[in-house]
C-alpha positions, 0 to 999 in steps of 0.5 A, a space after each residue: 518498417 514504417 516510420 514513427 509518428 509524431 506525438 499527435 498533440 495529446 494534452 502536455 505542460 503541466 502535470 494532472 496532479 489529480 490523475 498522477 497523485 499517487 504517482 507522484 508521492 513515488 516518483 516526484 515532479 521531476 522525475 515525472 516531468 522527464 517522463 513526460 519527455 520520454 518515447 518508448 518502444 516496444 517490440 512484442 505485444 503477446 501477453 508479456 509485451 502488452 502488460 509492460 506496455 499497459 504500466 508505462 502507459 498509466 505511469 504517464 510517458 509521452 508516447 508509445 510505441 507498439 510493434 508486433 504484426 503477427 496475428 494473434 492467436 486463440 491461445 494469445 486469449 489467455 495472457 493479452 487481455 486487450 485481446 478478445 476472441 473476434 480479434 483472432 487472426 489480426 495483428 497483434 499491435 493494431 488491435 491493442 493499440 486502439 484499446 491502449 491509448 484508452 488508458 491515459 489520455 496524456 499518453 499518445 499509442 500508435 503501432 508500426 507496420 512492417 519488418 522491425 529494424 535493429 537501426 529504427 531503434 535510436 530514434 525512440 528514448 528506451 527501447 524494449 523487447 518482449 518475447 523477442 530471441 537473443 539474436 535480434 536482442 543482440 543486433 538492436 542492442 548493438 544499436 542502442 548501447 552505441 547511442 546511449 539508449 537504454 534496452 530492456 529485454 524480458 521474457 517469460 517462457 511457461 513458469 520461467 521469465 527474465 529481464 536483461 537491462 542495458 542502460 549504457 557506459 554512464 548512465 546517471 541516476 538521481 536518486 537510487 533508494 527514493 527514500 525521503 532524505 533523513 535529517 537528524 538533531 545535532 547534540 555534539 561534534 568533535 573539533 578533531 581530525 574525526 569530526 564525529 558527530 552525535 545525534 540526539 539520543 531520541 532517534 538513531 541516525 539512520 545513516 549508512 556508509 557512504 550517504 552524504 549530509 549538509 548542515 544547518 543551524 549549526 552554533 559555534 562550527 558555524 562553517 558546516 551550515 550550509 556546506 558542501 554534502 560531506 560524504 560520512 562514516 557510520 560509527 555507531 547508531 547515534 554517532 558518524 564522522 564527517 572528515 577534519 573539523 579541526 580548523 573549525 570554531 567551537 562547537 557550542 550546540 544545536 544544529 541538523 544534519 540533513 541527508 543530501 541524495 547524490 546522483 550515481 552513475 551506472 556502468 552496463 555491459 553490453 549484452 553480447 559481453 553479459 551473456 557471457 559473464 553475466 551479473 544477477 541480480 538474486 531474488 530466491 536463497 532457496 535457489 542459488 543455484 538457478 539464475 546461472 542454469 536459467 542463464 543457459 536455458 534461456 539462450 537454449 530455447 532462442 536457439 530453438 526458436 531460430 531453428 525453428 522459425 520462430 516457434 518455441 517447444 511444442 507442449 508433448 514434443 519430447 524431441 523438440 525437449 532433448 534438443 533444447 537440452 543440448 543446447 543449454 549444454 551448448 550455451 553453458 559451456 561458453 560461460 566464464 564460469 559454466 553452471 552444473 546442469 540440472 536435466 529435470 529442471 531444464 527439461 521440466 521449463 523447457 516443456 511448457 516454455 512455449 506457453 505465456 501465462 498470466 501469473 509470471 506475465 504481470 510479475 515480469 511485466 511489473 519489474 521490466 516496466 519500472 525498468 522502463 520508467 527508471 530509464 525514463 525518469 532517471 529515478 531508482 537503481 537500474 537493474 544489474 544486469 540479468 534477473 530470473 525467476 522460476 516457480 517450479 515449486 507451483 508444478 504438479 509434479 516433481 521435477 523427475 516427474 513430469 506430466 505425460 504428454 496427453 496433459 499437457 498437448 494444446 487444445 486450441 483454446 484460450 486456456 492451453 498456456 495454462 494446460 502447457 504448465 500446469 497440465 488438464 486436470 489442474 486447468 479443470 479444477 482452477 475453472 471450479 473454484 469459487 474465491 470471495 475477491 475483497 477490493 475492487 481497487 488497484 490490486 482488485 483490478 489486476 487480480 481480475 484481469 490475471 484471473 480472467 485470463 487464466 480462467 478462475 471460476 470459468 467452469 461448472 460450479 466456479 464463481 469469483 465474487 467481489 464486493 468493494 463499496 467505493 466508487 471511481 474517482 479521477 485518481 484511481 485511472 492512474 493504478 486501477 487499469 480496468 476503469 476509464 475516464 467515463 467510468 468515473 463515479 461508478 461502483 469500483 465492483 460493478 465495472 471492474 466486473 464488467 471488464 472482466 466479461 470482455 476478456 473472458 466472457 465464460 468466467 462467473 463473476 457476482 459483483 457486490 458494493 457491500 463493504 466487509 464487517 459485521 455489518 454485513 455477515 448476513 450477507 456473507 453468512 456460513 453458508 456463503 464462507 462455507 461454500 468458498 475454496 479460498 479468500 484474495 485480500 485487495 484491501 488498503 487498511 490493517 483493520 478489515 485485513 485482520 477481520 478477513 483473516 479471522 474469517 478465514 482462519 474461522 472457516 479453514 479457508 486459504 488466505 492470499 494477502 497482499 500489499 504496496 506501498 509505492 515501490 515497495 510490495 508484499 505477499 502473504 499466503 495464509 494456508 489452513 493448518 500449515 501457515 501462520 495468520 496475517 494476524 499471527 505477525 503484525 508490524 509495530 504500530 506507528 509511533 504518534 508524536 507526543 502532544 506536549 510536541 504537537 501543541 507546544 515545541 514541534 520540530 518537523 513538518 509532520 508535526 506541523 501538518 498534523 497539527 494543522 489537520 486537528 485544527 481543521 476537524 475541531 473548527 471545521 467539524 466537531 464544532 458543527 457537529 456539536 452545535 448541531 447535537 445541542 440544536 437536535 437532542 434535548 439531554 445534550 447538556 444533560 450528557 456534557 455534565 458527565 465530561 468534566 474535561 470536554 464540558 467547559 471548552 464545549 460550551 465555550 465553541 457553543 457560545 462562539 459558534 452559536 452567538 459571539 461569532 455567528 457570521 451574518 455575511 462572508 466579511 463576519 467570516 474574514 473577521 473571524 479567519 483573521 482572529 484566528 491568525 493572530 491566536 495561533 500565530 502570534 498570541 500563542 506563540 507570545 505566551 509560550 515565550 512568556 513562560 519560557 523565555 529565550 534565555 531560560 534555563 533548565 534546573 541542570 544549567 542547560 538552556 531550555 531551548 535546546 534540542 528538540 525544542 525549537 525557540 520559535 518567534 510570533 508573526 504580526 499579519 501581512 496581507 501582503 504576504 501571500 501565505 497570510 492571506 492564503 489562511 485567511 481566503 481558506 479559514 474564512 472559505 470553510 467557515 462560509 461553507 459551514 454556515 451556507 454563505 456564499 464563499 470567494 476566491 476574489 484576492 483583493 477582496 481577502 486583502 481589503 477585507 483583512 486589513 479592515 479587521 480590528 485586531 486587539 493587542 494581545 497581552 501574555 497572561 501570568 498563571 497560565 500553566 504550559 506542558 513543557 514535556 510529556 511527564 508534567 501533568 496535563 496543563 490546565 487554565 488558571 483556576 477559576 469556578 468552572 461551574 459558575 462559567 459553565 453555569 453562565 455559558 448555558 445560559 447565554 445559548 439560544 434555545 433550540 426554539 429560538 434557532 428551529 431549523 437551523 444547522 451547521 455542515 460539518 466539513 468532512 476532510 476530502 482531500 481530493 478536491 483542489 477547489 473546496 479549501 480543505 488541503 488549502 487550509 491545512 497547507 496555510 496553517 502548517 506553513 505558518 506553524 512551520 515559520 514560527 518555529 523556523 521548520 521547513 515549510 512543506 508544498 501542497 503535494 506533501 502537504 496533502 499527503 501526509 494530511 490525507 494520510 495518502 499511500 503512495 502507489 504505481 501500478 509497475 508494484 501492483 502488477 508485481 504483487 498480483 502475479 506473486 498472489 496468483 502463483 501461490 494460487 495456483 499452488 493451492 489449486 494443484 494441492 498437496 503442496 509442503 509449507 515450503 513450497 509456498 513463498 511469502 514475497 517482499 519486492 522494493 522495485 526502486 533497489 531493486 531488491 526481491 525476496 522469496 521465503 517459506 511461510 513461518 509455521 502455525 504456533 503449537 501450542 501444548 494441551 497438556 496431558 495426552 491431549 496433544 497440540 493444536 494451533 489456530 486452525 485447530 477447533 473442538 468442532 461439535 455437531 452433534 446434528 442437534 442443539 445439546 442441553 447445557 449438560 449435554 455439552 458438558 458431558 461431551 466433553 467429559 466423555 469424549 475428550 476427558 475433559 472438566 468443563 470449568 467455565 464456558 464464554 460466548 464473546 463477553 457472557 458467562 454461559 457457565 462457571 463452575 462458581 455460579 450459584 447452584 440454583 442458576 445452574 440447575 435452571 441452565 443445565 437442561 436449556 439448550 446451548 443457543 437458548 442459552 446464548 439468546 438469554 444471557 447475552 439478550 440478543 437473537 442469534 442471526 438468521 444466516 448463522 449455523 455455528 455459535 463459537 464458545 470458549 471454554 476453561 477445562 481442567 483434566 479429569 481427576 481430583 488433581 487435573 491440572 488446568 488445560 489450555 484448549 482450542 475455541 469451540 465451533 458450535 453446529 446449532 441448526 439447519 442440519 
């Protein structure tokens, strides 16, 4: 074998932070500093292989290392999407390797040639086989486990796969959840043998057993600040011991408990030693009793391999079945604890386990890569030890029932892993679908690269179409693999779909740059929906999610939903009339912070940093924005009389803006940066304490400065001090931008600038009234005649006349620039927040993402989650599928933790009388191949469903109410339901709209009937 290159002088040192952002909210600087020090190696590059290989190399190691010279295959087509047809016949490793290194420039790729050595192992820092017999596991692991080397083995045999991890005797992790570290208010703490703590009751702890917290702040048991971590003991919600407190002072009040994250070692056994009593790691509670049969079979079909060289069950071959079944009974008999055998299930896997599929390749691939990475990083819980999956539920047939041999034979082309699973006919249909793909973006890309592969929408009459308005930026080429870094600015949709063609040029692919809403239902209209099998959500935000889920339930299509969020993924499927919607279950919203908080007693970061960011807008952009609407819109002061809360302090920006302090020359903008250091730092936090002074208390006794409320202290200008001078260099940057002037990144001239500035001394006024919590009635100023200042502001503005031509630049906050300020200001202004009130300060990274509101992401989740998505495709595709034979997914890769259940229902809901049930699927469908009168519709009802029509909505007008003046009615009745609309509601009804929906109020029929809750009705008003 040939020997292992050196890295080949690829760019090193400091971290891309641009390129690795997102990763870097999951992992953090250290853990990736020590990947960047990390050689992988991996052995096996069929479709398995080389998407374990394609993770590792986004998530940024220094090198790796590929392995496998045999000759690539027209059935390898279907799972390596590196691999095109012109490549069939050459090495696998070579041809890939080339098209690897492209993904990350960071990364150095290379390929060995040659027979594989078990001892050529040690010399790389983890090690992974995929696709490889035990046989050769167990001679490399014996390598590996003697020298420390972690060694992953994974596998996917058909609708099966596997992962064994081996990371050594003691092997140190850092941190095994990843989670931020929780920090807690103190409000008591026994002075006992218990020591037991009690948190604020605003927040529960969140503490488990075992967590480990240090102290600060802490007044009277001054000895825990700072302490040594203290290993707790949960004992209720708001309350955990801490061990003998009782030669400690008196407790007297305040303080914070802060979780400290301790390093945990974790003992392997070495594969020859958990083949036999193996641990699993369980995923599905629906199968309990897989992993153990798994277990067997999985040695079975290595066995087979081996005695066959190298070849797994040819697809058809019930010989080559039997025997791998006797071999399962072989391998399960030298168990500890031997598994009771199911021969349809075994049978059934075995049959197509020669195949790689995409689906089970990029979920196994997902897991066995971040497996890669925790060895690499340290970071996260390392799998312990074995972990298997199944879809057996996606086959389409029953167990006892498999496919004949003819379905299932090879063909000799790309698509014949997928016939081996799933047989012919279902290969036919999955190639006529047409599936409306919304996002281009990391779950996007792996969608279409899975899909390509597998060959969606490559038939006669198959079509994928995917839209995504947003173009490629240098962050997305670290989780959006299909983009390059010349690809940067260009429609995420259109080159997405580009690489698609080059892995699977026989698929049908219309990109589109349209972004989904009303805006754009013209576009896809009812006959565009209509035309759909189903609907793949790649979105970041809950709002378009829920409007694709109302089109979806509207139209009666099929659902796949998805989502990360750094290591955590989820997968919905939403299925027409055996499911609930997306929207049918919806997480609480996020808890925002009380303002009383965010203006005046902010007590973590996250309140200073928000805080920071509505400074930004309001200076940075509502300002502009409003100077602008008064400079460009004759009725501006004319409208702002009707805010009586938003007239006066806009007149007073107005005036600042506009005259007062109107810069002429970047020094005016360093003058006015350094006011407004001394406003918020200093003259706010003045008249704080004004008002409530630090030995005030509260009616009850109580000092007011307890609890939440930090006594903060205000800061006199340092230019000096570089976090001072750091708001000064944005603030005045920004403000520059803002009014066009040349800005600088000069510091000396920032501090010379600065000190020249001529600071008034500020003197807390009396009167002033401060929201001391959210119950008060809003603060206001002292009172004064509003209308008089208000009526002297107007005045004192410049008409617009006198300033033609001239206009601000609103700033739009763009987090992503490191040079334009933006994430620089917020971090200046927070941190300063931050020391006035003695809170932690936050660095850039942080800063920018709570800022940005970034959402942490990795490819290793994505991968995952869109392996998951396709399997449940493929159910709707075989059809005919039970609710519970569907799986709603949840994965936390840093657990690990996996967790499959059925889908929750459809919600029934009575009609009353014999009316029966209907859920949200169900709809009144009237198509009468004509537009009815108004009593026509009405009759309808009447005589077909023995109904009284009592009202009729389209969206927000009365078509129809029994209470409606006789008259009117008598004019409404004969006019046609869609002239009925355009009138009421005066809007024309869209060209590419066929159905208008109405909501009625209906009672029973009689002199008594009783009110009926009923579906929505679906209108058919044209083009019949």
């Amino acid at each position: 074998m040939g020997e292992p290159m050196e890295v080949d002088g690829k760019p090193s040192g400091e971290l891309d932070e641009a390129l690795y952002s997102r990763q870097l909210y999951v992992l953090g600087k250290e853990a990736m500093h020590k990947m960047t020090s990390c050689d992988v190696l991996i052995v096996g590059v069929r479709g398995l292989g080389i998407e374990i290989a394609k993770n590792v190399v986004l998530a940024g190691v220094r090198s790796v290392t590929l392995l496998d010279n045999e000759p690539a295959t027209i059935a390898d087509l279907g799972s390596n999407f590196f691999l095109h047809a012109a490549d069939v016949g050459k090495p696998r490793a070579a041809v890939c390797a080339k098209r690897l290194a492209e993904l990350n420039n960071y990364v150095s790729v290379r390929h060995l040639d040659g027979e594989f050595s078990p001892e050529a192992a040690a010399k790389f820092s983890v090690v992974v086989l995929a696709d490889q017999p035990i046989s050769l596991a167990l001679r490399v692991n014996a390598v590996c486990h003697a020298a420390a080397i972690p060694m992953i083995r994974a596998e996917t045999l058909g609708i099966m796969g596997s992962i064994f991890c081996d990371f050594g005797d003691a092997f140190v992790v850092s941190d095994t959840t990843g989670e931020e570290p929780m920090s807690v208010l103190v409000s008591s703490i026994g002075k006992d043998a218990a020591g037991v703590v009690t948190t604020h009751d605003e927040h529960r702890h969140g503490f488990e057993d075992g967590d480990h917290v240090t102290f600060t702040e802490v007044q009277g048991m001054t000895e825990l600040n700072g302490c040594a971590p203290l290993k707790i003991s949960v004992k209720g919600p708001y309350t955990f011991s801490v061990g003998d407190t009782s030669a400690y002072g008196d407790y007297v009040g305040g303080g914070y408990a802060h979780q400290v994250k301790m390093p945990a070692t974790i003992s392997h056994k070495p594969l020859a030693a958990a083949l036999l009593e193996p641990s699993f790691l369980e995923s599905d509670f629906g199968k309990m009793d897989r992993p153990l049969q798994l277990h067997a079979l999985s040695q079975a079909l290595s066995a087979f391999r081996d005695e066959h060289g190298g070849q797994l069950p040819t697809p058809g071959d019930a010989s080559h079945v039997e025997r791998v079944l006797a071999l399962a009974k072989e391998a399960n008999a030298r168990l500890a604890s031997p598994a009771e055998l199911s021969e349809p299930l075994l049978r059934t896997i075995a049959a197509g386990s020669a195949a790689s599929i995409s689906p089970v390749c990029a979920f196994i691939g997902g897991i066995a890569a971040q497996e890669v990475l925790k060895a690499a990083s340290a970071k996260f819980g390392p799998l312990t030890q074995f972990f298997y999956y199944d879809a057996t539920e996606a086959l389409p047939t029953p167990l006892d029932s498999p496919l004949p041999a003819a379905e299932i034979a090879p063909a000799g082309d790309r698509y014949d892993g997928m016939t081996a699973v799933f047989g012919r006919s279902v290969v036919a249909r999955l190639k006529a679908q047409r599936y409306f793909l919304v996002g281009a973006g990391a779950i996007g890309c792996e969608m279409l690269k899975n899909w390509a592969l597998m060959g969606l929408g490559a038939g006669e009459g198959g079509l994928i179409v995917v839209t995504d308005p947003d173009s490629i930026e240098k962050s997305n080429l670290n989780r959006q693999f299909l983009f390059r870094p010349w690809d940067v600015s260009k429609p995420k949709s259109v080159c997405a779909a580009a690489k698609v063609l080059e892995m699977n040029g026989e698929v049908h692919i219309d990109a589109q740059t349209h972004k989904v809403g009303d805006e754009s239902e013209d576009i896809y209209s009812d006959d565009f929906m209509e035309g759909l099998s189903g609907i793949c959500n790649a979105l970041d935000n809950v709002n378009a999610r829920l409007y694709m889920d109302s089109r979806a339930v509207y139209y009666k299509k099929p659902l796949l939903e998805s989502g990360t969020l750094g290591t955590k993924g989820n997968v919905q499927v939403v299925v027409p009339f055996l499911t609930e919607s997306y929207a049918s279950s919806r997480d609480p919203p996020e808890k925002s912070i009380p303002v009383c908080t965010l203006k005046n007693f902010p007590n973590q970061i996250e309140h200073t940093i928000q805080w920071a960011r509505d400074v930004f807008e309001g200076l940075f952009k509502q300002n502009a924005e409003d100077a602008n609407a008064y400079l460009s819109q004759a009725d501006f002061l004319s409208k702002l009389e009707q805010q009586p809360g938003v007239r006066k302090p806009t007149l007073q920006a107005l005036h600042q803006n506009l005259v007062s302090d109107r810069p002429r020359t970047l020094d005016d903008c360093v003058a006015w940066a350094r006011h407004r250091f001394e406003e918020y730092f200093h003259n706010t936090i003045a008249q704080l304490l004004f008002n409530f002074p630090l030995d005030m208390t509260t009616a009850s006794g109580t000092p007011f400065w307890s609890g939440p409320k930090r006594p903060p202290a205000a800061q006199s200008f340092d230019p000096a001090d570089e976090l001072h001078l750091n708001f000064v260099i944005a603030a005045a940057n920004l403000r520059a931008a803002m009014y066009g002037l040349s800005g600088s990144v000069d510091r000396a001239y920032f501090t010379k600038a600065a000190r020249a500035v001529s600071v008034p001394r500020f003197v807390p006024k009396s009167g002033v009234r401060i929201q001391a919590n959210e119950n008060e009635a809003n603060a206001a100023e002292p009172a004064d005649d509003e209308e008089a200042e208000c009526a002297r502001l107007v005045g004192a503005l410049p008409l617009s006349s006198q300033l033609a031509g001239f206009r601000l630049t609103p700033i739009e906050f763009e987090k992503d620039d490191d040079s334009n300020f933006h994430v620089a200001f917020v971090a200046a202004t927070s941190n300063l927040r931050a020391r006035n009130y003695k809170i932690a300060e936050a660095d850039a990274l942080r800063t920018k993402q709570i800022a940005g509101k970034i959402i942490p992401a990795i490819a290793t989740t994505t991968a995952l989650v869109t392996g998951l998505v396709c399997v449940e495709l493929m159910k709707l595709v075989v059809g005919g599928k039970k609710i519970d034979d569907f799986k709603n997914g949840f994965a936390n890769l840093a657990l690990p933790f996996f967790a499959f259940s059925e889908p929750m229902p459809a919600p029934k809901v009575k009609m009353g009388g014999s009316g029966g049930e209907w859920t949200l699927w169900d709809r009144f469908e009237v198509n009468e191949r004509r537009d009815l009168s108004l009593r026509e519709f009405i009759d309808h009802f009447k005589d077909k469903h023995k109904l009284e029509v009592t009202m009729i909505s389209s969206g927000v007008s009365i078509i129809y109410s029994f209470f409606t003046a006789k008259a009117k009615l008598e004019e409404r009745m004969p006019m046609p339901m869609s002239e009925l609309v355009k009138t009421i509601s005066k809007t024309e009804l869209p060209a590419s709209s066929n159905w208008l929906t109405f909501e009625l109020c209906c009672n029973e029929l009689g002199d008594e009937g009783d009110e009926v809750e009923v579906p929505a009705v679906k209108y058919r008003w044209r083009k019949f």
